[in-house]
PDB file of N, H, CA, C and O in Angstrom:
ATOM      1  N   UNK A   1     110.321 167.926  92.198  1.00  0.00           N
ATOM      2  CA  UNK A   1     109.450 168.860  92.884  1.00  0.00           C
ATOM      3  C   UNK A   1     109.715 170.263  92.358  1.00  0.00           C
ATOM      4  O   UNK A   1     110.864 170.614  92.087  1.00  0.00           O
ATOM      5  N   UNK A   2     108.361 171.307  92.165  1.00  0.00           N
ATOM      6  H   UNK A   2     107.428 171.023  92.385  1.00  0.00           H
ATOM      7  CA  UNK A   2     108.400 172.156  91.762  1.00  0.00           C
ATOM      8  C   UNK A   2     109.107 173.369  93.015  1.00  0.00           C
ATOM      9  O   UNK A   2     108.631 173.508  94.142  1.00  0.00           O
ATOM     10  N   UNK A   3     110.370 174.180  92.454  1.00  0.00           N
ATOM     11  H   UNK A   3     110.756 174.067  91.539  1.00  0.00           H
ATOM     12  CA  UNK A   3     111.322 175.350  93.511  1.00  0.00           C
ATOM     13  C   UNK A   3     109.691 175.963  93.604  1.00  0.00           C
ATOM     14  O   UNK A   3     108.721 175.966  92.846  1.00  0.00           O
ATOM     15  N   UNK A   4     110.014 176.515  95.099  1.00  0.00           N
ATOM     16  H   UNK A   4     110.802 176.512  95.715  1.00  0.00           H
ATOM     17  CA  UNK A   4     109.105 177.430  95.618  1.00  0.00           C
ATOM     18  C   UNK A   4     109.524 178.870  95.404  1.00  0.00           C
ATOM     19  O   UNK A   4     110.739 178.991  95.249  1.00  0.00           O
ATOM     20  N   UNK A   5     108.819 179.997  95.357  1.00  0.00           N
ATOM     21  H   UNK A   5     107.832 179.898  95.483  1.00  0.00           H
ATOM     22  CA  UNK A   5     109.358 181.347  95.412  1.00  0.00           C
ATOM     23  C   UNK A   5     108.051 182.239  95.867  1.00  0.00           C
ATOM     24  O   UNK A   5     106.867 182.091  95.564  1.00  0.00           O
ATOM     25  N   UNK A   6     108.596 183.069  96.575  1.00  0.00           N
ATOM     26  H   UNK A   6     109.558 183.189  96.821  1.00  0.00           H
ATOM     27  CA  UNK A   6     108.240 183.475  97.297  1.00  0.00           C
ATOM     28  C   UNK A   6     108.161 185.174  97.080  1.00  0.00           C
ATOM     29  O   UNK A   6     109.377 185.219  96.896  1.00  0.00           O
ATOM     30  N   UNK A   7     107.842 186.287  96.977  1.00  0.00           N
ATOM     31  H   UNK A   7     106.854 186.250  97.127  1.00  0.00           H
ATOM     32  CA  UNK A   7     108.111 187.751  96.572  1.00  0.00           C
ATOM     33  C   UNK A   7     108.480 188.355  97.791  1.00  0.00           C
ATOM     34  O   UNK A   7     107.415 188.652  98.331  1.00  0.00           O
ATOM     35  N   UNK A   8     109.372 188.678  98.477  1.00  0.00           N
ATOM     36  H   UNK A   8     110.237 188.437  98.037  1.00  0.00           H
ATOM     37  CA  UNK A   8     109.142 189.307  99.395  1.00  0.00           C
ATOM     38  C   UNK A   8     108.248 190.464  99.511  1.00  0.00           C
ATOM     39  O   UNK A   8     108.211 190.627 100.730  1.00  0.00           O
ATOM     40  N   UNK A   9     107.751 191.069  99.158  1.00  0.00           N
ATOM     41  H   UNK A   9     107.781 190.936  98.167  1.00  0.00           H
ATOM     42  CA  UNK A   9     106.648 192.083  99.090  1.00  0.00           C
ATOM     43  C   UNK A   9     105.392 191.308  99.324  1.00  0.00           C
ATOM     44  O   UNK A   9     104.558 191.842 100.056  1.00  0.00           O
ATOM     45  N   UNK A  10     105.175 190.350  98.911  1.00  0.00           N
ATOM     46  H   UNK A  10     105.852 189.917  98.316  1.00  0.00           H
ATOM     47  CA  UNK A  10     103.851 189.582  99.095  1.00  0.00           C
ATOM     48  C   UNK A  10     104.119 189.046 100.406  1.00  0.00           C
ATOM     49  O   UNK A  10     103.385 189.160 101.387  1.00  0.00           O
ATOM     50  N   UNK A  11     105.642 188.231 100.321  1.00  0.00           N
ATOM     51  H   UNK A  11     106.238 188.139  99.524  1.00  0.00           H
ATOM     52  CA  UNK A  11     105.154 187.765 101.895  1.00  0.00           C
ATOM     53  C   UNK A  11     104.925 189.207 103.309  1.00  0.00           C
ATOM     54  O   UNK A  11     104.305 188.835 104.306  1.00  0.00           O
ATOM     55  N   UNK A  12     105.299 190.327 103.299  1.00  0.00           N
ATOM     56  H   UNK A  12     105.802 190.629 102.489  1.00  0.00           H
ATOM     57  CA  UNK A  12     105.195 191.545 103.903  1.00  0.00           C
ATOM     58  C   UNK A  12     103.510 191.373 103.742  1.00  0.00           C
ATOM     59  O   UNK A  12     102.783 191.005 104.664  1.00  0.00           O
ATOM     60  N   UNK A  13     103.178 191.620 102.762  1.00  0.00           N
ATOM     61  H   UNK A  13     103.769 191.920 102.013  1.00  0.00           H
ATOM     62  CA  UNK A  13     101.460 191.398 102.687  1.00  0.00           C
ATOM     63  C   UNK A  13     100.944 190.427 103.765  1.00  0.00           C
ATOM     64  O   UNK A  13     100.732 190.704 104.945  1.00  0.00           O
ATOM     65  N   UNK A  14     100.809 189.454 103.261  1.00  0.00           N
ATOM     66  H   UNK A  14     100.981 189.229 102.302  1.00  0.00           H
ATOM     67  CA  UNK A  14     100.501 188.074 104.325  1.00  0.00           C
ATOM     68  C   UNK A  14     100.893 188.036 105.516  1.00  0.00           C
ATOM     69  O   UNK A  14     100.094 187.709 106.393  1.00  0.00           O
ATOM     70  N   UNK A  15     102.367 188.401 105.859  1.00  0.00           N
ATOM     71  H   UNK A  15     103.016 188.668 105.146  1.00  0.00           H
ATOM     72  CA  UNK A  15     102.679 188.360 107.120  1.00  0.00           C
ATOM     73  C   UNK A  15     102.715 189.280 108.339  1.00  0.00           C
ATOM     74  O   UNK A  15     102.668 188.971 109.530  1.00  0.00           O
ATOM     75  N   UNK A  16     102.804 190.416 107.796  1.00  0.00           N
ATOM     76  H   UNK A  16     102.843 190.667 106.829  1.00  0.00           H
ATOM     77  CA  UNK A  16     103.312 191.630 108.352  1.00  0.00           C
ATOM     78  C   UNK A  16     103.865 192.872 107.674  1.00  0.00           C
ATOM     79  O   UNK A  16     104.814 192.676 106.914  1.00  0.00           O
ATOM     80  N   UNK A  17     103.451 194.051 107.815  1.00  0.00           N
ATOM     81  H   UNK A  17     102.680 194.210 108.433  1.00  0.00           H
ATOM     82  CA  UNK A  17     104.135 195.269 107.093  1.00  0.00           C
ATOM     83  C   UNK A  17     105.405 195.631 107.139  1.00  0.00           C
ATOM     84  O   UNK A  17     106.062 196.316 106.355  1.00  0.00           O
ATOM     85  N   UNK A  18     105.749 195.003 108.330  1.00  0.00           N
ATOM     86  H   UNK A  18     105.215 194.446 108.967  1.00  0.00           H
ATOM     87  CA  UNK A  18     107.337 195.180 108.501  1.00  0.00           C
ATOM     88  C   UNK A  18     108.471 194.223 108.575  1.00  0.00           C
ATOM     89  O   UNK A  18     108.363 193.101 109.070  1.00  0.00           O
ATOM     90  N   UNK A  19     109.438 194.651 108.123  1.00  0.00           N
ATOM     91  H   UNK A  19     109.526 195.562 107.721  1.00  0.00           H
ATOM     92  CA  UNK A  19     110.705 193.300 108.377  1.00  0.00           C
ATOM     93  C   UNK A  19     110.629 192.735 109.770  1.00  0.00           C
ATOM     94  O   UNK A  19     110.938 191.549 109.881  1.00  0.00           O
ATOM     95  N   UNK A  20     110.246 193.432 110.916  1.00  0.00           N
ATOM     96  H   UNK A  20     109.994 194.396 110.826  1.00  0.00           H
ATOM     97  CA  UNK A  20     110.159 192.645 112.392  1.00  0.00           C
ATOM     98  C   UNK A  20     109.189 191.963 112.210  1.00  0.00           C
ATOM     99  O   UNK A  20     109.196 190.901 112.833  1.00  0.00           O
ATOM    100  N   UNK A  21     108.174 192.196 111.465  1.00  0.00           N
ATOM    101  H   UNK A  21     108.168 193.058 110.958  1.00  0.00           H
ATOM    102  CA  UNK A  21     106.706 190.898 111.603  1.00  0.00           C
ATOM    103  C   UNK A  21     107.489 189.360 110.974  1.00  0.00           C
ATOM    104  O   UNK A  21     107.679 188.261 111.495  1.00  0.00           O
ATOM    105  N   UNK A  22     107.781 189.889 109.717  1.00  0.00           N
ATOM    106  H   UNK A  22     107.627 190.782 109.294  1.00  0.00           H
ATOM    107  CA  UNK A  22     108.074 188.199 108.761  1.00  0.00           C
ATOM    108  C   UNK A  22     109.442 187.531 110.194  1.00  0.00           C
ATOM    109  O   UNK A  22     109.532 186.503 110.867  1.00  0.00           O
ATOM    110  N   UNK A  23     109.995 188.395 110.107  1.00  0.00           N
ATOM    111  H   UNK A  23     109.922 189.229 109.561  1.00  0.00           H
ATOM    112  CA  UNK A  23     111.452 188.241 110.968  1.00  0.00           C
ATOM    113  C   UNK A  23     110.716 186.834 112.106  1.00  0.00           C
ATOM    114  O   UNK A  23     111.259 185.735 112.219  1.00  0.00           O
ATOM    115  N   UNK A  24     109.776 187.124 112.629  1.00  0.00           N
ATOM    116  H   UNK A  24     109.335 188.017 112.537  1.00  0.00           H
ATOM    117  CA  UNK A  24     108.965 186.873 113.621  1.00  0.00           C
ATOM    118  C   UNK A  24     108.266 185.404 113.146  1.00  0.00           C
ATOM    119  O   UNK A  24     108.279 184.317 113.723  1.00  0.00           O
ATOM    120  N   UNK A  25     107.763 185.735 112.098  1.00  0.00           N
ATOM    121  H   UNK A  25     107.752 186.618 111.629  1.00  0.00           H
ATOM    122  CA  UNK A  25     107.309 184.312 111.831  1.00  0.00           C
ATOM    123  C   UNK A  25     108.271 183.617 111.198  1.00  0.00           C
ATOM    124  O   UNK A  25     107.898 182.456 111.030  1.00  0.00           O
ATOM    125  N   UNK A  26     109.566 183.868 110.688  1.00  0.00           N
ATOM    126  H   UNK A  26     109.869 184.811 110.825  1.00  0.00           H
ATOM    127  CA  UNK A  26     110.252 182.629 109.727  1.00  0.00           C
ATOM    128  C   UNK A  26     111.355 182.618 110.797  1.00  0.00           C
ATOM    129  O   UNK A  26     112.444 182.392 110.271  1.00  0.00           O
ATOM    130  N   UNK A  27     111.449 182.836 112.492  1.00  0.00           N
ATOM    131  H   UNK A  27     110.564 183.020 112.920  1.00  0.00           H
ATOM    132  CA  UNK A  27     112.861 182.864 113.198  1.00  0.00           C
ATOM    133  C   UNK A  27     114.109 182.887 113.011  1.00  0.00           C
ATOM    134  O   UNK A  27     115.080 182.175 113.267  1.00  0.00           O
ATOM    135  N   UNK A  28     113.783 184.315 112.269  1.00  0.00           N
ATOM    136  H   UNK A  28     112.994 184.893 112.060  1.00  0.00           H
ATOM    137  CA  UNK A  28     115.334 185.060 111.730  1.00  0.00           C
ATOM    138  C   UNK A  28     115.552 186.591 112.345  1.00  0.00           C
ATOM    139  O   UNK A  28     114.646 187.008 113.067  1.00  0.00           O
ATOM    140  N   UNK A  29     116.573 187.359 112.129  1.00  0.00           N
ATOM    141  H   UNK A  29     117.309 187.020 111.542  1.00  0.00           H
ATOM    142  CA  UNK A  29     116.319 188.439 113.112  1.00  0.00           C
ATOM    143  C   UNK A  29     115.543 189.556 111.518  1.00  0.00           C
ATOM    144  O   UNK A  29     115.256 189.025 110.446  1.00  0.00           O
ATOM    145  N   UNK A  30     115.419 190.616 111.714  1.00  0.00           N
ATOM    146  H   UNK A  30     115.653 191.048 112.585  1.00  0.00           H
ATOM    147  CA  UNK A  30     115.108 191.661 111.127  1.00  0.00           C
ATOM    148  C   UNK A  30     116.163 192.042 110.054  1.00  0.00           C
ATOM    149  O   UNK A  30     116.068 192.424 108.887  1.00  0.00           O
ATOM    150  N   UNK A  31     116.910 191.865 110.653  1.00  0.00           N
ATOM    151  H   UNK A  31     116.987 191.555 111.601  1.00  0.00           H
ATOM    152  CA  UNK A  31     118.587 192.441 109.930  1.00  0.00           C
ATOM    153  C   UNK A  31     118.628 190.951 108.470  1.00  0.00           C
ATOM    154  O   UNK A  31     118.852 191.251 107.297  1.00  0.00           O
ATOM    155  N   UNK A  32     118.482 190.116 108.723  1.00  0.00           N
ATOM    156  H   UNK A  32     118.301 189.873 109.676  1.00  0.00           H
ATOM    157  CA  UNK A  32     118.660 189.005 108.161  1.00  0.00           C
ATOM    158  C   UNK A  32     117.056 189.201 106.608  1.00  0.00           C
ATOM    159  O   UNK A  32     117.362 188.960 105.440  1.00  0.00           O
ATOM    160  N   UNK A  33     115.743 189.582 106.930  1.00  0.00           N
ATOM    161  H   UNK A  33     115.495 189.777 107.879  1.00  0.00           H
ATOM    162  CA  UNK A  33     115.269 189.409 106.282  1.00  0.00           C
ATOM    163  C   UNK A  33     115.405 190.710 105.089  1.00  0.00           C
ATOM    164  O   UNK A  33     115.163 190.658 103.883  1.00  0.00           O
ATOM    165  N   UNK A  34     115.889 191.881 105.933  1.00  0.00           N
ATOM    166  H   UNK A  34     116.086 191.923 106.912  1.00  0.00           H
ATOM    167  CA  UNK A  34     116.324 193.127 105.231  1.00  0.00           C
ATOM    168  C   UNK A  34     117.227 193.110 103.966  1.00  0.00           C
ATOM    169  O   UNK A  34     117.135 193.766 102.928  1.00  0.00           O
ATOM    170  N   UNK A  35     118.374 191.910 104.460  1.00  0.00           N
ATOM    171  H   UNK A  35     118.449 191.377 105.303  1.00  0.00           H
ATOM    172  CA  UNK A  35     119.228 191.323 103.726  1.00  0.00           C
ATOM    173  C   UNK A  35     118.466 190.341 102.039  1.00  0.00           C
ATOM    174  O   UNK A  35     119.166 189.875 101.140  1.00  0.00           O
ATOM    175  N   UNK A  36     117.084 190.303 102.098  1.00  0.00           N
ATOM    176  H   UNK A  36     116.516 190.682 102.828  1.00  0.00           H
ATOM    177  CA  UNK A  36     116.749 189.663 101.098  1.00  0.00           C
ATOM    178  C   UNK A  36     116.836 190.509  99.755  1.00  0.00           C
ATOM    179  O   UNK A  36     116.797 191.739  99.788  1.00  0.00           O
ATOM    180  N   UNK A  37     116.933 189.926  98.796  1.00  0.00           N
ATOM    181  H   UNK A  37     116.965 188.927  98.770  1.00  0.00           H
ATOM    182  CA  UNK A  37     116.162 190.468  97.640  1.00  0.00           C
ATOM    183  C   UNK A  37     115.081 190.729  97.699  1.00  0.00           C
ATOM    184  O   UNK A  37     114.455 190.952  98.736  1.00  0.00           O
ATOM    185  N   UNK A  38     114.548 190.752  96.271  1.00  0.00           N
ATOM    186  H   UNK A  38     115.056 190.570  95.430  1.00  0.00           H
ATOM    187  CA  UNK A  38     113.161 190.512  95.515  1.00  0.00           C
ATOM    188  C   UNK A  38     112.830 190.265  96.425  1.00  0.00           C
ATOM    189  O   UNK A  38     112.531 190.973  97.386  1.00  0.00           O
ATOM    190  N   UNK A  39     112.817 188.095  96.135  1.00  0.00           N
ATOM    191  H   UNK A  39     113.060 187.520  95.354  1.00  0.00           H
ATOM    192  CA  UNK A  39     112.789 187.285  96.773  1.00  0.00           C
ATOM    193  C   UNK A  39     112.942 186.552  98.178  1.00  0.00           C
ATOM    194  O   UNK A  39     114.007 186.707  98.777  1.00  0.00           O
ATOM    195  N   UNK A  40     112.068 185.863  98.671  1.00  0.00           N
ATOM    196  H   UNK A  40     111.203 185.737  98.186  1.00  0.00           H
ATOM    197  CA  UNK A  40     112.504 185.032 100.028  1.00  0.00           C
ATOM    198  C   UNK A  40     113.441 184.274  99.697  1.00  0.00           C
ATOM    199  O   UNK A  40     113.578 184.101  98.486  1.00  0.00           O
ATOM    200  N   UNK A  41     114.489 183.503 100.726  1.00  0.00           N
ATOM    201  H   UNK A  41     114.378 183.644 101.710  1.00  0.00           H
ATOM    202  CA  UNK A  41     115.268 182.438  99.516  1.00  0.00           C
ATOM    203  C   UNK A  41     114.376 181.108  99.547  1.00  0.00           C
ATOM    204  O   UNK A  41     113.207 180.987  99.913  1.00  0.00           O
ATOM    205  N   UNK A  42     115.201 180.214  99.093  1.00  0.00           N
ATOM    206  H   UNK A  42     116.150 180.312  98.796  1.00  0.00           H
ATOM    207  CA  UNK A  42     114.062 179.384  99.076  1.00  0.00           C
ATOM    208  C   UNK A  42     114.105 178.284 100.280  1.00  0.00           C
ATOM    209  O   UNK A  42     113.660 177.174  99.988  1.00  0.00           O
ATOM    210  N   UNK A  43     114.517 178.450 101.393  1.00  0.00           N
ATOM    211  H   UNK A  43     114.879 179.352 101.630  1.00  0.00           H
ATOM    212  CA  UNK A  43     114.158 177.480 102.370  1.00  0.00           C
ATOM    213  C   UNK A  43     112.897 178.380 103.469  1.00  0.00           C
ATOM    214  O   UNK A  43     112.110 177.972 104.324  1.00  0.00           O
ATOM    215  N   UNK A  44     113.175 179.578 102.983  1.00  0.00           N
ATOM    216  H   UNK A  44     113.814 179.909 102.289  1.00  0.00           H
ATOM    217  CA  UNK A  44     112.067 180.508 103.811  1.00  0.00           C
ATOM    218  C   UNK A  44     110.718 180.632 103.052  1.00  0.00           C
ATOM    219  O   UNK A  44     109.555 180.637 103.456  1.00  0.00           O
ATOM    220  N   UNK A  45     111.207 180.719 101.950  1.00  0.00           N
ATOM    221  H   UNK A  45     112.152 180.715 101.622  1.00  0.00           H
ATOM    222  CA  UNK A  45     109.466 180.393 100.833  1.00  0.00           C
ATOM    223  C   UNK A  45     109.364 179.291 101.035  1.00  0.00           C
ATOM    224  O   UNK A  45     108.791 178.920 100.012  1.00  0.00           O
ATOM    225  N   UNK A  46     109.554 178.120 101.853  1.00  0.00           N
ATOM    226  H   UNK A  46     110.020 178.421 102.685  1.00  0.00           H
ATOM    227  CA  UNK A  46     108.761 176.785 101.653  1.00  0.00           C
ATOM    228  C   UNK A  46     108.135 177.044 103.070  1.00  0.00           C
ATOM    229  O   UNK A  46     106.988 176.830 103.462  1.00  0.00           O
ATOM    230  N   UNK A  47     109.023 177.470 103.605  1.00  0.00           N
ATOM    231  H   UNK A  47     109.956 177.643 103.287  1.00  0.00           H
ATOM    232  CA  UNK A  47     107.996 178.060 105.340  1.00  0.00           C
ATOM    233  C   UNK A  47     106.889 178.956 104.750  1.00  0.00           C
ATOM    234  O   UNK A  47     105.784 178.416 104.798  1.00  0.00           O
ATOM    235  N   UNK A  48     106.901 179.793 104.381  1.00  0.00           N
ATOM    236  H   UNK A  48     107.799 180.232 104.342  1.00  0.00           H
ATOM    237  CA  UNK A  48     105.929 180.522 104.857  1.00  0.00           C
ATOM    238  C   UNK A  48     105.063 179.823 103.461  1.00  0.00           C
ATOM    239  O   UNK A  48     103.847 180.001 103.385  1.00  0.00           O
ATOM    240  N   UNK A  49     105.803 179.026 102.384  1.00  0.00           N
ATOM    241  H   UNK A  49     106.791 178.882 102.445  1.00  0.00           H
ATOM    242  CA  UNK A  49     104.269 178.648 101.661  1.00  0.00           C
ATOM    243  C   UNK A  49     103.264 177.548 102.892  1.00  0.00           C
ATOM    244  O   UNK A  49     102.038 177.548 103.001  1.00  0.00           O
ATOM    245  N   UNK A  50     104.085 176.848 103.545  1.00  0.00           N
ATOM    246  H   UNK A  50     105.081 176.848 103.456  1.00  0.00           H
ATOM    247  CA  UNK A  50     103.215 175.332 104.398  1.00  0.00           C
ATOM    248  C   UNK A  50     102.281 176.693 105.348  1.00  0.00           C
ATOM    249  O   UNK A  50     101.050 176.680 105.360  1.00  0.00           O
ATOM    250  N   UNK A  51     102.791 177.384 105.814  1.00  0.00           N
ATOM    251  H   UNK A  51     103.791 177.395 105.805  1.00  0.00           H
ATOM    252  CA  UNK A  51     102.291 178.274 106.992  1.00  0.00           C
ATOM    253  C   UNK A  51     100.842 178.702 106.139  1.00  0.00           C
ATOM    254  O   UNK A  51      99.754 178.371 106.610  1.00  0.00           O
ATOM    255  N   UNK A  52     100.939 179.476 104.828  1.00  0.00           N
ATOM    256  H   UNK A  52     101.823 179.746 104.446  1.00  0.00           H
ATOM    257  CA  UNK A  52      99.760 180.159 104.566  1.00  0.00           C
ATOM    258  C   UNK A  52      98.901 178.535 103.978  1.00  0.00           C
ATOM    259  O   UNK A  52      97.685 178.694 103.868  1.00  0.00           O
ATOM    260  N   UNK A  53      99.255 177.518 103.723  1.00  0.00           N
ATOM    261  H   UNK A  53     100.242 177.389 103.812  1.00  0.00           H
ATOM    262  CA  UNK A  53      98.473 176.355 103.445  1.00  0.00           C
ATOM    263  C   UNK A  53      97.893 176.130 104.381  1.00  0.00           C
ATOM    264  O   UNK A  53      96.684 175.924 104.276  1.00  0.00           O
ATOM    265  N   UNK A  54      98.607 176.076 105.812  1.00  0.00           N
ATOM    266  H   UNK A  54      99.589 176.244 105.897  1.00  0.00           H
ATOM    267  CA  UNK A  54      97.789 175.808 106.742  1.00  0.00           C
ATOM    268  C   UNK A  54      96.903 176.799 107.371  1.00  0.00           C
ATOM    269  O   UNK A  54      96.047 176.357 108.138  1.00  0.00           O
ATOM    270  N   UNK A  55      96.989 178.469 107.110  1.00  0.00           N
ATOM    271  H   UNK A  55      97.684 178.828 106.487  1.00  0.00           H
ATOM    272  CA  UNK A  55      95.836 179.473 107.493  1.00  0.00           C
ATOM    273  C   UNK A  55      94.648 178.932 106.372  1.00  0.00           C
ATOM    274  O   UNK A  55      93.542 179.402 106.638  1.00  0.00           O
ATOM    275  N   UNK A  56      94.662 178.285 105.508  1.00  0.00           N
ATOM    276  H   UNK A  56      95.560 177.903 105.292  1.00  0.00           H
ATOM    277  CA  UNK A  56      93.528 178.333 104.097  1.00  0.00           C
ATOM    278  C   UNK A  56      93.091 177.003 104.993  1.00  0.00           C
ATOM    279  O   UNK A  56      91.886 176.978 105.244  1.00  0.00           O
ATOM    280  N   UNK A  57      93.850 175.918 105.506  1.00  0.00           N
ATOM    281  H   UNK A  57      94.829 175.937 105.302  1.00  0.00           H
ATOM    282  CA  UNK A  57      92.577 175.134 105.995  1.00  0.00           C
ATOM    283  C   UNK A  57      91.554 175.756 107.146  1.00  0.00           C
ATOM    284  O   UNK A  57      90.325 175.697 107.124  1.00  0.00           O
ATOM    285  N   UNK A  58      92.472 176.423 108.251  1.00  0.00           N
ATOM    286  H   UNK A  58      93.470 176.470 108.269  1.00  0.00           H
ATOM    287  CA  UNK A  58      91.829 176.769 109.305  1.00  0.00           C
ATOM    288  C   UNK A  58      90.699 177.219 108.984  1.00  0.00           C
ATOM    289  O   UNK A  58      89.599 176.862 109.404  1.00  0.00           O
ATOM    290  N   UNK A  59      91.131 178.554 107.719  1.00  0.00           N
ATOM    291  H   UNK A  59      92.025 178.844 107.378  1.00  0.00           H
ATOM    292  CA  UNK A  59      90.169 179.123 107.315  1.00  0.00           C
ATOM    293  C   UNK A  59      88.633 178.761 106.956  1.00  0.00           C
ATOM    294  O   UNK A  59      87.556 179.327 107.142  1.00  0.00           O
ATOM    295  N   UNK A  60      89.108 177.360 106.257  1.00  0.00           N
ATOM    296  H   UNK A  60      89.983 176.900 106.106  1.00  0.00           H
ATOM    297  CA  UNK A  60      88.070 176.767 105.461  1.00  0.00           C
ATOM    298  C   UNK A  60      87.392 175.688 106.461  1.00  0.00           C
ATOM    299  O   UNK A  60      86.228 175.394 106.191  1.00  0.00           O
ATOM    300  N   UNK A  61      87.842 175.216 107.313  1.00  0.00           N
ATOM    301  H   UNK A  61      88.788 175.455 107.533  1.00  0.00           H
ATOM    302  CA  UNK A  61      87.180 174.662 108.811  1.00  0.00           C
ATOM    303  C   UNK A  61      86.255 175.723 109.511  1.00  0.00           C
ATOM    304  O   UNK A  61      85.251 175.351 110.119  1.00  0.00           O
ATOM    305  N   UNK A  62      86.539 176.802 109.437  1.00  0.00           N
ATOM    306  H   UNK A  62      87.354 177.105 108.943  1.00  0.00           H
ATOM    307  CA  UNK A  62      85.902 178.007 110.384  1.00  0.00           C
ATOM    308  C   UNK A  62      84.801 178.359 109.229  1.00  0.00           C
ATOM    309  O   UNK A  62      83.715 178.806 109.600  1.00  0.00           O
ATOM    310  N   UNK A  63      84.953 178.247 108.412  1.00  0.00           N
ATOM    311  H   UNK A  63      85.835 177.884 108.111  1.00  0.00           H
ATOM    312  CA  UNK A  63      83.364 178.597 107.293  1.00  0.00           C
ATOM    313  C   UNK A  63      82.651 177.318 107.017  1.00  0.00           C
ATOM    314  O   UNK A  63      81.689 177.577 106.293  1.00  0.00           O
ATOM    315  N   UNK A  64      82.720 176.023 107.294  1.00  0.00           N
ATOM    316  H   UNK A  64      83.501 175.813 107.882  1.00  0.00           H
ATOM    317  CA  UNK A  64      82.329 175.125 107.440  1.00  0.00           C
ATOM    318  C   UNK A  64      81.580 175.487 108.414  1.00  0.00           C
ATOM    319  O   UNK A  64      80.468 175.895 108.079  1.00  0.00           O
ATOM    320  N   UNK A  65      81.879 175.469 109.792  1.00  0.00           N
ATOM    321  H   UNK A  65      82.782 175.136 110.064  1.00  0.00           H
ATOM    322  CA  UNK A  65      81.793 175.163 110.623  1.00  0.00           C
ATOM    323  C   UNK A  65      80.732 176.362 110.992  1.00  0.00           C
ATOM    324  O   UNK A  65      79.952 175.914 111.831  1.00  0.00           O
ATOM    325  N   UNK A  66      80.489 177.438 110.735  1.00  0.00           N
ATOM    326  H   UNK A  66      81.123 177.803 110.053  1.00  0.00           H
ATOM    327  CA  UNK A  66      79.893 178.448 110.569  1.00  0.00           C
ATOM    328  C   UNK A  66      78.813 177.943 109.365  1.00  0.00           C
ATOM    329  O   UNK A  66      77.681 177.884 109.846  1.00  0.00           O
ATOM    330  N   UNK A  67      78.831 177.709 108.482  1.00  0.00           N
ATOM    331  H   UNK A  67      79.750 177.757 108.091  1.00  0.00           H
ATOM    332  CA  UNK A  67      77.974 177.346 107.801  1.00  0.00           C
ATOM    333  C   UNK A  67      76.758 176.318 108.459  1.00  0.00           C
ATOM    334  O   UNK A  67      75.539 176.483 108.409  1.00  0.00           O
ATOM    335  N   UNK A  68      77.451 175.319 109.024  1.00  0.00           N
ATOM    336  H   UNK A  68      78.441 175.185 109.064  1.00  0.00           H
ATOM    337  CA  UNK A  68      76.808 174.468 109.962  1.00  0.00           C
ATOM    338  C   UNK A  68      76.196 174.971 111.137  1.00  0.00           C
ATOM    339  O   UNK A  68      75.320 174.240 111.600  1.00  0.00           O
ATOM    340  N   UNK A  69      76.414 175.963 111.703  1.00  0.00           N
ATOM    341  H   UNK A  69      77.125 176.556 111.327  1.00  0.00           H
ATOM    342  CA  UNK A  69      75.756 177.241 112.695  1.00  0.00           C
ATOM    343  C   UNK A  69      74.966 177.549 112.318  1.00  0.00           C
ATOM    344  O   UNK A  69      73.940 177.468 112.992  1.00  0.00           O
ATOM    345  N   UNK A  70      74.926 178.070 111.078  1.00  0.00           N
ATOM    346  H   UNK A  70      75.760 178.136 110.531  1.00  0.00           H
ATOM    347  CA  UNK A  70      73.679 179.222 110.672  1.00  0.00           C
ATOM    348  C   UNK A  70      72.633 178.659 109.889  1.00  0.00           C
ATOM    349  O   UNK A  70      72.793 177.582 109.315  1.00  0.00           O
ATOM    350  N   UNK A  71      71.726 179.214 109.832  1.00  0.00           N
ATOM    351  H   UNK A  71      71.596 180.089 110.298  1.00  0.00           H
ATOM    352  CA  UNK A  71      70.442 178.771 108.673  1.00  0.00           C
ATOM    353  C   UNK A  71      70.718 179.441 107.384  1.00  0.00           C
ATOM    354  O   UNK A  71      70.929 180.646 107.253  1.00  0.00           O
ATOM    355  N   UNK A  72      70.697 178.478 106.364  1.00  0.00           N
ATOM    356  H   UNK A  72      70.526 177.498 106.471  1.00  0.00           H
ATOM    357  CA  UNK A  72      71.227 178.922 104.925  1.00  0.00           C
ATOM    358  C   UNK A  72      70.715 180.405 104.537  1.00  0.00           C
ATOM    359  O   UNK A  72      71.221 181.182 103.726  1.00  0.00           O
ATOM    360  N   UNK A  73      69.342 180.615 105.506  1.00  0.00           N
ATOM    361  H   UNK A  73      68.931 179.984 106.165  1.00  0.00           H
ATOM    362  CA  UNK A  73      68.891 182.181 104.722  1.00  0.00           C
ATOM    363  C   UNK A  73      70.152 183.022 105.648  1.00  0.00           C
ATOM    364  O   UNK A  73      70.130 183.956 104.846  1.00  0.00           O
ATOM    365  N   UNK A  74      70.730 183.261 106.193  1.00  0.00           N
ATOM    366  H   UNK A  74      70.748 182.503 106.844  1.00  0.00           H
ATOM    367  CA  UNK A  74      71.876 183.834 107.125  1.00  0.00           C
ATOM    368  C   UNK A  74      72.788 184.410 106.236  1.00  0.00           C
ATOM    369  O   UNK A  74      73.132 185.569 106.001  1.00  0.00           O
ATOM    370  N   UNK A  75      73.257 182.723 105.568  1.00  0.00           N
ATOM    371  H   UNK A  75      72.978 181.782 105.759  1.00  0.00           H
ATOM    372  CA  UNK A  75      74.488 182.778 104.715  1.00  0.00           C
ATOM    373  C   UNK A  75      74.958 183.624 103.887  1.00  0.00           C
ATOM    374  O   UNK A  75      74.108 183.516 103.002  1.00  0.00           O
ATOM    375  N   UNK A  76      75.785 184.496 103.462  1.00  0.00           N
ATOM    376  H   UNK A  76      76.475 184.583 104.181  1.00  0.00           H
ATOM    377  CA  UNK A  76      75.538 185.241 102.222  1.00  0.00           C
ATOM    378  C   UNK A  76      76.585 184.765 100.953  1.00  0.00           C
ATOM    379  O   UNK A  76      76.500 185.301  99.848  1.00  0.00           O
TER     380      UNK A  76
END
């Protein structure tokens, strides 16, 4: 299996602007994610990769599903 990696700067993007947001979603304290590198390590980049896999389905259920709402002239 291909190592996951993760940027910490990107995950700040995706997750939150601040070390208390990611802190928040990967249940670590603030102090702990401050402590990173670059990098997430890699048991926290496999969290937050499954996490943003699973916002891209939601995502893609909710434009389905919207698509199926509207009349194609709507759509853009």
């Amino acid at each position: 299996m291909k190592k996951v990696t993760f940027k910490k700067s990107d995950a700040l993007h995706y997750f939150g602007p601040r070390n208390v947001d990611l802190a928040k979603v990967l249940g670590v304290t603030p102090q702990a994610v401050g402590r990173y590198g670059e990098y997430v390590p890699e048991l926290q980049a496999y969290k937050l990769r499954d996490m943003l896999q699973e916002r891209l389905v939601e995502i893609e259920l909710q434009e389905a599903i919207l698509r199926k709402l509207k009349p194609s002239s709507e759509i853009q």
